[in-house]
C-alpha positions as CSV (number, residue, x, y, z in Angstrom):
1,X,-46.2,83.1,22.1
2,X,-45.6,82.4,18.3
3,X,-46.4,78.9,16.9
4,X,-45.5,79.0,13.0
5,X,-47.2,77.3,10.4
6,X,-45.1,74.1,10.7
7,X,-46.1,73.8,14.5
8,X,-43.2,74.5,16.2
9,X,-43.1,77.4,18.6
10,X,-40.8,80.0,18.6
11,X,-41.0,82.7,21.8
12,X,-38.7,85.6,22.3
13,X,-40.9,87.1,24.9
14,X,-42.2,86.6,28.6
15,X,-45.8,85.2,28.1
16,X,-48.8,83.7,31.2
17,X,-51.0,80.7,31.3
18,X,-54.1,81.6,32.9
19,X,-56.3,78.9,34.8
20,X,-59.5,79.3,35.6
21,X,-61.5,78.3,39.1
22,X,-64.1,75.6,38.3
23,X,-62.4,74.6,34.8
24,X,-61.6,71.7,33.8
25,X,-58.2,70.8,35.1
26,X,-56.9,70.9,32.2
27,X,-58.5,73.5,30.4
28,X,-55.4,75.7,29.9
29,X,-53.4,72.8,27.9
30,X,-51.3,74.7,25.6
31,X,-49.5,72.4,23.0
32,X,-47.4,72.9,20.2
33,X,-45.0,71.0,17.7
34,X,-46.4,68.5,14.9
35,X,-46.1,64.7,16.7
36,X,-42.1,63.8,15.7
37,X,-39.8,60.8,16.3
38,X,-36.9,63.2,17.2
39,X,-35.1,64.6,19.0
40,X,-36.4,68.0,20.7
41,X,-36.3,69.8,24.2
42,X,-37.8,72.8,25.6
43,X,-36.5,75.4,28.0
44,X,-38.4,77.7,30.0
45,X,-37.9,80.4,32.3
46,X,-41.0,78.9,35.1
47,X,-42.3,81.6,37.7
48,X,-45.7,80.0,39.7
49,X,-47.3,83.6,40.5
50,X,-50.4,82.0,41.7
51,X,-51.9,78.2,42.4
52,X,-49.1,75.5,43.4
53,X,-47.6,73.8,40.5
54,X,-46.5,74.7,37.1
55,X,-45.6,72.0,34.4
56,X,-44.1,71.1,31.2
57,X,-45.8,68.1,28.5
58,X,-43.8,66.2,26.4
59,X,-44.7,63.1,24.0
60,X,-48.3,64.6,23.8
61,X,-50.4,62.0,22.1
62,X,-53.8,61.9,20.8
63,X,-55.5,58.6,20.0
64,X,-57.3,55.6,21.6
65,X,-55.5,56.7,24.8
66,X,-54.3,60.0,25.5
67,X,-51.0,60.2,27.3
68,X,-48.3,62.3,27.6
69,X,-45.6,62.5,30.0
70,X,-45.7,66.0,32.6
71,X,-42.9,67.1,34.6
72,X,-44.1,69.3,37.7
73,X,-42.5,71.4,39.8
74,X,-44.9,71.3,42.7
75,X,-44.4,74.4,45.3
76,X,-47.2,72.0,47.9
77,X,-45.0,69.1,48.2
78,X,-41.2,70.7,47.6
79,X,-40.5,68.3,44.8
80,X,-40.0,67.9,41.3
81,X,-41.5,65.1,39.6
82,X,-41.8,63.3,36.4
83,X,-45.4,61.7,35.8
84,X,-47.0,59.3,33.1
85,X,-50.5,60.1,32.3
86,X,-52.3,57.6,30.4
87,X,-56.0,59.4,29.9
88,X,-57.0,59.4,33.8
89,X,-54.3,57.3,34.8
90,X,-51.3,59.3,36.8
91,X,-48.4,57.0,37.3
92,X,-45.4,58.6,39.0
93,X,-42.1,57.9,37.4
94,X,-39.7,59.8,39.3
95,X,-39.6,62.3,42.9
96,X,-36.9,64.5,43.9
97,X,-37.2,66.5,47.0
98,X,-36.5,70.3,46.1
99,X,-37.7,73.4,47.3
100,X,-40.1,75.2,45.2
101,X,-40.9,78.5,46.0
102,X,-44.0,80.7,44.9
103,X,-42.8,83.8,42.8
104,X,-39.0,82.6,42.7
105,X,-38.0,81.7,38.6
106,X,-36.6,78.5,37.7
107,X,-34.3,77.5,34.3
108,X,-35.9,74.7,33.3
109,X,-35.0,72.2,30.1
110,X,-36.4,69.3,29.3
111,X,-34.9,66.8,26.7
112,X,-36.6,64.7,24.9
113,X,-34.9,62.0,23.0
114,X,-36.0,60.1,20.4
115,X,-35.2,56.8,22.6
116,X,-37.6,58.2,24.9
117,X,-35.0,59.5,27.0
118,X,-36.0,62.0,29.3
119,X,-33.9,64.5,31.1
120,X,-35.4,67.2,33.2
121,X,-32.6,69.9,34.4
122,X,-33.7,72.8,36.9
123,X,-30.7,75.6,37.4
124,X,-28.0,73.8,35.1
125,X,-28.5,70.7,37.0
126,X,-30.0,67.7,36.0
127,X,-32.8,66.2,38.5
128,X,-34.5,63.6,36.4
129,X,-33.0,61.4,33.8
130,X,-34.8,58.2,32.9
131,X,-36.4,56.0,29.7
132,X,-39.8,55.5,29.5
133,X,-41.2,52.8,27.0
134,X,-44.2,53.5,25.2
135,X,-43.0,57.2,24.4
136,X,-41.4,57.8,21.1
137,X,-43.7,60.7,19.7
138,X,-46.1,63.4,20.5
139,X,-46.5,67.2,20.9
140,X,-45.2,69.5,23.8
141,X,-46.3,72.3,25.6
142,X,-47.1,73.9,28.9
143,X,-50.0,72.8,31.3
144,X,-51.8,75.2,34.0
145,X,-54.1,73.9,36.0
146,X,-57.8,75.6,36.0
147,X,-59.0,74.3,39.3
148,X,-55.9,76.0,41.1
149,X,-56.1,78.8,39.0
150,X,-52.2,78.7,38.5
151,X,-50.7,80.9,36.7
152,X,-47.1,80.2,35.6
153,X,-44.5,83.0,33.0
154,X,-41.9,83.7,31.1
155,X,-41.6,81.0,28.7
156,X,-38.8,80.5,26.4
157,X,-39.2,77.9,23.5
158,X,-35.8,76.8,22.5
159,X,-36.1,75.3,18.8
160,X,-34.4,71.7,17.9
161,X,-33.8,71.5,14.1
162,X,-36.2,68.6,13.0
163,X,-34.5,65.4,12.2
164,X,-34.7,65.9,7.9
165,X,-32.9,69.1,8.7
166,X,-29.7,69.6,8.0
167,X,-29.3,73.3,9.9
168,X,-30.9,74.3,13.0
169,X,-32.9,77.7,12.9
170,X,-31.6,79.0,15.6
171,X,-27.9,78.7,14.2
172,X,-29.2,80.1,11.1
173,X,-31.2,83.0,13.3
174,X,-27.9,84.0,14.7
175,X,-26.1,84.5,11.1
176,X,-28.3,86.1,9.5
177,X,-29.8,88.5,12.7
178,X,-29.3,91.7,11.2
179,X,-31.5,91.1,8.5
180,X,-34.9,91.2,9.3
181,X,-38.3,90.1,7.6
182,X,-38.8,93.5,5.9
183,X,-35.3,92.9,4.5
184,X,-36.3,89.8,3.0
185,X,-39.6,89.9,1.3
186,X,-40.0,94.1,1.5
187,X,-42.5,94.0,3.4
188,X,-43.4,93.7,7.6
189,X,-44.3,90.9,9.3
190,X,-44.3,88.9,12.8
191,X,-42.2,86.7,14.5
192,X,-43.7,83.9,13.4
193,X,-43.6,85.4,9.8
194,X,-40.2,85.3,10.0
195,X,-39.3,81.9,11.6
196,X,-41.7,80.6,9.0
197,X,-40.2,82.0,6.2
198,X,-36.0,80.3,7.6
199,X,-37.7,77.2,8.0
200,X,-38.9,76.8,4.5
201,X,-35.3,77.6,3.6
202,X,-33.6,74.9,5.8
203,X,-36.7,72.6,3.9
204,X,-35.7,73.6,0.5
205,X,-32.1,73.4,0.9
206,X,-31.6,70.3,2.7
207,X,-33.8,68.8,0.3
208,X,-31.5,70.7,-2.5
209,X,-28.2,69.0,-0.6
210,X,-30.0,65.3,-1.0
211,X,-30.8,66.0,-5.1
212,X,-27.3,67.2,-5.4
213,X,-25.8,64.3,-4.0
214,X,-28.1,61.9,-5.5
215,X,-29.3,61.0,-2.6
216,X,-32.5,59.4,-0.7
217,X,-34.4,62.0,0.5
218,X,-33.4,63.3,4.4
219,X,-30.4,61.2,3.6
220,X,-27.8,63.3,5.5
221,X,-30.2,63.5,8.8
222,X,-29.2,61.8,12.3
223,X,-29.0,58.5,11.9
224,X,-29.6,58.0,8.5
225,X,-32.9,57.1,6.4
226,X,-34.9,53.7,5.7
227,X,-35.0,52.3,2.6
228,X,-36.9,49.7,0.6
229,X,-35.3,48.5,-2.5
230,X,-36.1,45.2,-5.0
231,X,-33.8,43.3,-7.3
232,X,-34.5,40.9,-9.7
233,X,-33.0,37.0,-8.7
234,X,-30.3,35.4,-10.1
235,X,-31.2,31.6,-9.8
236,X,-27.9,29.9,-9.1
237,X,-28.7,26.9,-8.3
238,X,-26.0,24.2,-6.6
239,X,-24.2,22.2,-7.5
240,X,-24.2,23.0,-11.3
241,X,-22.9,26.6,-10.8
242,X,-21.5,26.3,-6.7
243,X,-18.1,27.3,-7.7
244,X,-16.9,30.2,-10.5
245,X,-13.0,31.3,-11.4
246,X,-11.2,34.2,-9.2
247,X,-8.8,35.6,-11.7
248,X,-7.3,37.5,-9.0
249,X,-6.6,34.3,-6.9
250,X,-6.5,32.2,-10.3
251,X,-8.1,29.5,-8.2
252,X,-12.3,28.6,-8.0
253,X,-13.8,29.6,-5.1
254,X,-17.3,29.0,-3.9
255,X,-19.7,31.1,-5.7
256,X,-21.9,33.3,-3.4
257,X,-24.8,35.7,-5.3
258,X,-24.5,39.5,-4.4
259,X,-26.5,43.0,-5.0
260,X,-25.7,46.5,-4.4
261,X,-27.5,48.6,-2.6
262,X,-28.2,51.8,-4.5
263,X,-27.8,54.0,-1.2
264,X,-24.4,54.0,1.1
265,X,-22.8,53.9,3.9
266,X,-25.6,51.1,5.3
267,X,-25.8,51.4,8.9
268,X,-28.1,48.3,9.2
269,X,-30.4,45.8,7.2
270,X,-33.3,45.5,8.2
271,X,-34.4,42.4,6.2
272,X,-33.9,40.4,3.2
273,X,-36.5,38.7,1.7
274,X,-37.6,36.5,-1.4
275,X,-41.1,36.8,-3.5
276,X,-42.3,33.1,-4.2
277,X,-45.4,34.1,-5.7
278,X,-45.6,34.4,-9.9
279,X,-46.1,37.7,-11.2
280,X,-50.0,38.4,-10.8
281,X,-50.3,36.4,-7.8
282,X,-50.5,37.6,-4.1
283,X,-47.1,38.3,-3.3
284,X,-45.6,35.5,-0.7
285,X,-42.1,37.3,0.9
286,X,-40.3,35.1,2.8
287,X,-37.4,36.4,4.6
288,X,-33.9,35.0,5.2
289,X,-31.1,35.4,7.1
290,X,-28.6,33.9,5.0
291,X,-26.4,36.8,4.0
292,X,-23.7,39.3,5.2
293,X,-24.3,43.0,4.7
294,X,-21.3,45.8,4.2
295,X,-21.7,48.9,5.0
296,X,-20.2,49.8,1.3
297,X,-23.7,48.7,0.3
298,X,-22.8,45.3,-0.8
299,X,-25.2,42.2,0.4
300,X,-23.8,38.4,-0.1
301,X,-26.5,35.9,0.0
302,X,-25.1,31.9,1.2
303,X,-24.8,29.6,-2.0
304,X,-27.5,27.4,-0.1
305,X,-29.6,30.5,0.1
306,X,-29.4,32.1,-3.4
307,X,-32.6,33.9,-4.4
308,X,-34.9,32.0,-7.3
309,X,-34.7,33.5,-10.1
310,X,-37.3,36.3,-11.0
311,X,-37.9,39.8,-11.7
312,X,-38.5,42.2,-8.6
313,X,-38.5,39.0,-6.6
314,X,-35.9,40.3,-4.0
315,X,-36.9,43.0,-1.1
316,X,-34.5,44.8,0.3
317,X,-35.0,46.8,3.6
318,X,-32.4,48.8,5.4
319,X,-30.8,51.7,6.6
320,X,-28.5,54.2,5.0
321,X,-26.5,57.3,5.7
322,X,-24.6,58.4,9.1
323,X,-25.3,58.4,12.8
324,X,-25.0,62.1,12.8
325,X,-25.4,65.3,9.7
326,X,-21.8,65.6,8.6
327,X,-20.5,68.9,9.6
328,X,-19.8,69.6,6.2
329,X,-22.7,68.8,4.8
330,X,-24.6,71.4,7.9
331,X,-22.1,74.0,6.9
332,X,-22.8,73.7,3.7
333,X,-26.4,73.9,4.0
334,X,-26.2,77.0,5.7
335,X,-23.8,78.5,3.2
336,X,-26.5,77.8,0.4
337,X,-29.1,79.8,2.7
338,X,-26.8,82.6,3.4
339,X,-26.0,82.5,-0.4
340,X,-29.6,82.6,-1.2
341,X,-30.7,85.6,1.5
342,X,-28.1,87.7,0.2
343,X,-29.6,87.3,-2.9
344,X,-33.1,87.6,-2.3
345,X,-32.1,90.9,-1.0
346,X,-29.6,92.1,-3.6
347,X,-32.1,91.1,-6.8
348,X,-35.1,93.3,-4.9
349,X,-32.4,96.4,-4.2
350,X,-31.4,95.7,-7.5
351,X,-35.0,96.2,-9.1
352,X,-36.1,98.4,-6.4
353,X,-39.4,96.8,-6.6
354,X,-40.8,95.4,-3.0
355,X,-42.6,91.6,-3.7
356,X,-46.0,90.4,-1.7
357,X,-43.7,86.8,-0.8
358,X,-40.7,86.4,-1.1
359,X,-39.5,85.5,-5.1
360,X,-38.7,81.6,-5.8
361,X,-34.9,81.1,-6.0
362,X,-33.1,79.1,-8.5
363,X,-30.6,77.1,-5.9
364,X,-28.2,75.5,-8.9
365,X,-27.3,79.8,-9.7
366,X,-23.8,80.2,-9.3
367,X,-24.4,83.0,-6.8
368,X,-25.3,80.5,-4.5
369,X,-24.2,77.0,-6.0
370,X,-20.5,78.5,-6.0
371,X,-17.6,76.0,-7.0
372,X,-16.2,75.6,-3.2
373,X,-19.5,74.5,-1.8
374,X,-20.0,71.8,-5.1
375,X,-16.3,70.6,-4.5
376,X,-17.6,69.6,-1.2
377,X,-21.3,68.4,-2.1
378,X,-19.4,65.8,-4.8
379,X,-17.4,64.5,-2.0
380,X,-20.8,63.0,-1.5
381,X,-22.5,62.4,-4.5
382,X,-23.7,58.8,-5.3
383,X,-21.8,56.6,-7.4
384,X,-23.2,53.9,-9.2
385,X,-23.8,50.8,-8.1
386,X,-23.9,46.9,-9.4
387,X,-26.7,44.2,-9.1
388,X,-27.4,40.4,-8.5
């Protein structure tokens, strides 16, 4: 097994789990993968050789209370089952009856969402699907008990992009597979070498896609980004200014105080507050529920609920950008990496000298910034926006 720098694991071969007799029963905990609000799953080819059960953690968590949640298959009682550990604490969630035999392999995946959906499929099928509360984090990994000295094989990690990527590595694996590590840097190295080295390109060039579009950081990822903004009041006060002229209408209206968001489409707000406090004093945010968001980014406050007027005195908290990456936008992304591999690997044929690391890349060069892929990245780009 490979586990890159980043934590995640990445296995393209068979590997065991050893337990031990007389260990502690859980000894042979093998976690990977940095604790993550997203969405990830893990698929393994599961053999019990020896011992009764073999298992698969998800939502690892370290803390005040350890817990995590453990699917089993258990060869003893013919079932599969979904259980809750909270440190000593073994709750079972869920128990399907299925025959579980010693020696025989099983396809297993497990899904975990980041709204603590679970799904547990065996052989294509799904067995367990349920939502635990409690469980929106933690590591993962594969469990063999040491007092049954159960050994369990032939693990297969399957990689989920992380949720400020914009390209998952496995999609980028596939395109560029004929080119290895030695082809990129001049020079061998592992496995995990090379998964390192495609993840730090999906990092840099998603983050690349956000600065070319203006945008918040991990703007583009599933369902968007939170964002915390402050605008300086106005101070309308009714009735003195309650109405102003519509030239379009050429009729007054009622006046209602608005700001712009600097980040859009909004896909919710948060909150809205108000500062009372003078500047130098402790701050005193009061929040209010006297507006109506847009998803164009523009907020309208009630004249009855018009902020004081001040500077910074108005917080802003929300969320912005899209339910899922835009294809475009992951196509993209990949088309910079591509751009960039090919040439990483055409400069070092060029100077047919072999580098230590691979040599920093200037991602605005036209060789890889070409004019296609800015027509689409300015289909994007932030435009500006207005204030109270």
């Amino acid at each position: 097994m490979y586990e890159t720098k980043s934590g995640e694991w990445y296995v393209e071969a068979s590997g065991e789990l050893h337990g031990e007799v007389g260990a502690d029963p859980y000894r042979a905990l093998c976690i990977g993968g940095e604790a993550t609000d997203t969405d990830y799953e893990i698929a393994s080819t599961v053999s019990i050789v020896k011992g009764t059960k073999a298992s698969i953690i998800v939502f690892y968590t370290v803390g005040a209370t350890t817990k995590y949640l453990e699917f089993i298959l258990s060869a003893s009682e013919n079932k599969i089952k979904l259980d809750k550990m909270e440190n000593v604490t073994r709750t079972n969630l869920a128990s399907v009856s299925y025959v579980i035999d010693k020696g025989k392999t099983y396809e297993c995946t497990i899904k975990a969402g980041s709204d603590a959906t679970i799904t547990c499929i065996v052989n294509g099928a799904i067995i367990i699907k349920t939502t635990v509360t409690g469980y929106v984090a933690g590591q993962h990994g594969f469990v063999c008990e040491g007092t049954a000295s159960t050994d369990y094989s032939q693990f297969n990690k399957r990689y989920v992009k992380q949720q400020s990527d914009y390209v998952d590595i496995l999609t980028l694996r596939n395109a560029v597979k004929p080119i290895d590590y030695k082809d990129l840097v001049g020079k061998d190295g592992t496995i995990q070498d090379y998964y390192d080295y495609l993840a730090i390109l999906i990092e840099q060039a998603s983050r690349f896609v956000d600065g070319e579009t203006q945008r918040a950081s991990k703007f583009f990822q599933k369902n968007g980004v939170s964002i915390i903004e402050y605008f300086d009041g106005v101070g309308i006060t009714p009735p003195e200014c309650l109405y102003e002229f519509d030239e379009e209408t050429d009729a007054w209206r009622e006046h209602a105080a608005r700001l712009y968001v600097s980040q859009r489409p909004v896909l919710s707000v948060t909150t809205v507050e108000e500062n009372s406090a003078d500047i130098g004093d402790s701050d005193v945010w009061t929040a209010t529920t006297k507006y109506r968001w847009y998803d164009k980014g523009e907020i309208i406050f009630s004249s009855s609920a018009i902020p004081a007027k001040g500077t910074k005195n108005v917080r802003v908290t929300y969320k912005a950008g899209y339910a899922n990456t835009p294809l475009d936008i992951e196509m993209t992304c990949m088309r910079i990496i591509t751009n960039v591999i090919h040439k990483l690997i055409a400069d070092r044929t060029a100077t047919f000298v072999s580098f230590s690391r691979p040599q920093a890349v200037n991602f605005s060069s036209p060789d890889i910034l070409t004019p296609d892929i800015k027509t689409i990245l300015n289909r994007y780009r932030l435009t500006g926006f207005g204030a109270m």
